[in-house]
C-alpha positions in Angstrom: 0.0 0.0 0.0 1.7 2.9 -1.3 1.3 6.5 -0.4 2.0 10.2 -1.8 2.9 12.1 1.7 3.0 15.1 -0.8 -0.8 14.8 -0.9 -0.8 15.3 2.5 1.3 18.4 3.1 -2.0 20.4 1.3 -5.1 18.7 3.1 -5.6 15.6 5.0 -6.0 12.4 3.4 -8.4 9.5 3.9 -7.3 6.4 2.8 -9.9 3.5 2.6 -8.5 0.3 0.7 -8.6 -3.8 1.1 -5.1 -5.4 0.9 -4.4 -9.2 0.0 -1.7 -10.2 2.3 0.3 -13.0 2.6 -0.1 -13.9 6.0 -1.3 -17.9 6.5 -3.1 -17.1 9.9 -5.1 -14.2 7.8 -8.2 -15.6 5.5 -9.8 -12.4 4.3 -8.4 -9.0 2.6 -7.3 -6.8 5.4 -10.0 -3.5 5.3 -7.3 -0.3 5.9 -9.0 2.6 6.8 -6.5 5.4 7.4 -6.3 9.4 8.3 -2.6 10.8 7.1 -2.1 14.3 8.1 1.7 16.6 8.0 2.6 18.6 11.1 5.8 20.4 11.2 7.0 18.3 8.8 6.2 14.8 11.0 3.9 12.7 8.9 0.8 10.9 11.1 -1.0 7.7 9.9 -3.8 7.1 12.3 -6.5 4.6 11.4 -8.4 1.4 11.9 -7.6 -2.4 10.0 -10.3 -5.0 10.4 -8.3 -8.3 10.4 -10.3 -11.7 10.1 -7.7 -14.8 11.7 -7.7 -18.1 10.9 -6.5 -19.8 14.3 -6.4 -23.1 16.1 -7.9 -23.7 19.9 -5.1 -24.6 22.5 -7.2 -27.2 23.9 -9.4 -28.6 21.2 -6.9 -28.3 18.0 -10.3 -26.9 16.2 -9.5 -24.4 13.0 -12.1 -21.4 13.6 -11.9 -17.4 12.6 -12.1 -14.3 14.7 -12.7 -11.0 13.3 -10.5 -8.3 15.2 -9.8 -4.6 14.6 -6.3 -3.1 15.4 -5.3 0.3 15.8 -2.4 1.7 12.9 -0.3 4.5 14.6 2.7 5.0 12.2 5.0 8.6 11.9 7.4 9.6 9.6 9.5 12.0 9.2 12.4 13.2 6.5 15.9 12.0 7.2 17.4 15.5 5.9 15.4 16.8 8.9 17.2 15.0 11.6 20.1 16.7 13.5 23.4 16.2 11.1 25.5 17.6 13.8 25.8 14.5 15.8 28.9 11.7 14.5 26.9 8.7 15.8 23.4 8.5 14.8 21.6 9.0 18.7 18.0 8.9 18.5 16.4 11.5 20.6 13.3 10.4 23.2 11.2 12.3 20.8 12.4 10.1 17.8 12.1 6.7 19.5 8.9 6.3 17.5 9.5 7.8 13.9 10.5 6.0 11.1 12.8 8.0 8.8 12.4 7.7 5.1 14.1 9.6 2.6 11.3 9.7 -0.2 8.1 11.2 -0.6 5.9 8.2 -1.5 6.2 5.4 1.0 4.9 1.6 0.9 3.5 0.9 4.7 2.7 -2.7 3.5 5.6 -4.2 5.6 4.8 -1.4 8.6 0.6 -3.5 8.2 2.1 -6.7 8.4 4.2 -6.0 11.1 1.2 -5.1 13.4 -1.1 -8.3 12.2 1.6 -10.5 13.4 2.2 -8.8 16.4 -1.2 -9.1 17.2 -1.7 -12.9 16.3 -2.9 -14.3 20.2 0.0 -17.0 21.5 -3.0 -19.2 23.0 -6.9 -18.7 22.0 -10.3 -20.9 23.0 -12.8 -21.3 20.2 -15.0 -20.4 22.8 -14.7 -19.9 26.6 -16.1 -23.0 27.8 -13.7 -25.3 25.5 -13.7 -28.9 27.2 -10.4 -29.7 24.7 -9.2 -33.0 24.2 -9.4 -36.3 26.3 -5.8 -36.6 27.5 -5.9 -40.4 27.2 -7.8 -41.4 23.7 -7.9 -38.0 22.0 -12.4 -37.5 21.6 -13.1 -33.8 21.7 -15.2 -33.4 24.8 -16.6 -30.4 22.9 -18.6 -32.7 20.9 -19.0 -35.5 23.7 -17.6 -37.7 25.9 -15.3 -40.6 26.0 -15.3 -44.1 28.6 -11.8 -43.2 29.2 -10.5 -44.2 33.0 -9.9 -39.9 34.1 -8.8 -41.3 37.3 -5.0 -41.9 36.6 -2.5 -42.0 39.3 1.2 -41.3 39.2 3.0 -44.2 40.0 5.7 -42.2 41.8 2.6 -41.3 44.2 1.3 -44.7 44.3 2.8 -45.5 48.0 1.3 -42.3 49.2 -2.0 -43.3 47.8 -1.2 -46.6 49.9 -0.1 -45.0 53.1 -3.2 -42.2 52.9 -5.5 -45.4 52.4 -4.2 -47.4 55.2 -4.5 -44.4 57.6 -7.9 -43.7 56.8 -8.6 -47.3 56.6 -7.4 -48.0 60.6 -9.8 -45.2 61.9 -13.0 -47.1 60.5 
């Protein structure tokens, strides 16, 4: 997604477009819906991207989507308007957030990108209640049960079991 900053030096510009991406975890275009404004020659993008993700549970292994809308927040400013009097390049506090370009018309595709995978989730449910998967024969629990023994003891803490039993058992 390329865009004229020129444009934006006269008037604002509102930026509406759907990008095909090549993102695996991403099923849909992503819908882009940008504000770009110039102030004091620093170059805002502010806007809105509705992202639809094609994700696994964590505890079931079921493929499902969920539709999520990120915040863009990108600035730019010229490199010939950073301070040349410093040898080493030092990024001031105020700088820690601009990216520097050197031309006018910039592709933010990669800067997009960036911020869908950075907002893939690590671990999502399908849904909140998600029963997962029987540890022993694999059923989905979501979609019923299994005969599977749930009651499986450690056999490292199989004399305790003993010993607890026994005590128990002598008060009777």
């Amino acid at each position: 997604m390329k865009i004229d900053l020129r444009k934006a030096k006269s008037e604002r510009l509102f930026i509406k477009e759907d990008l095909e991406l090549d993102i695996p975890e991403v099923t849909d275009p992503v819908s882009v819906d940008l504000k770009v404004y110039e102030s004091n020659q620093i170059f805002v993008l502010r806007g809105k991207m509705d992202v639809t993700y094609s994700l696994n549970c964590s505890r079931c292994l079921t493929r499902f989507e969920r539709e999520e809308t990120l915040d863009l927040f990108l600035v730019f400013k010229y490199e010939n308007t950073r301070n040349k009097n410093v040898k080493e390049k030092e990024i001031d506090e105020d700088e820690i957030n601009v990216i520097f370009i050197e031309q006018s018309v910039i592709d933010i595709t990669e800067y997009i990108i960036n911020e869908i995978m950075l907002n893939i989730p690590i671990k999502v449910l399908c849904k909140e209640d998600c029963k997962g998967l029987c540890p022993i024969c694999g059923t989905d629990l979501n979609e019923g049960s299994c005969d599977c023994k749930k009651e499986k003891v450690d056999e490292r803490m199989k004399q305790l079991e003993d010993i607890k039993k026994r005590m128990f058992d002598k008060k009777e």
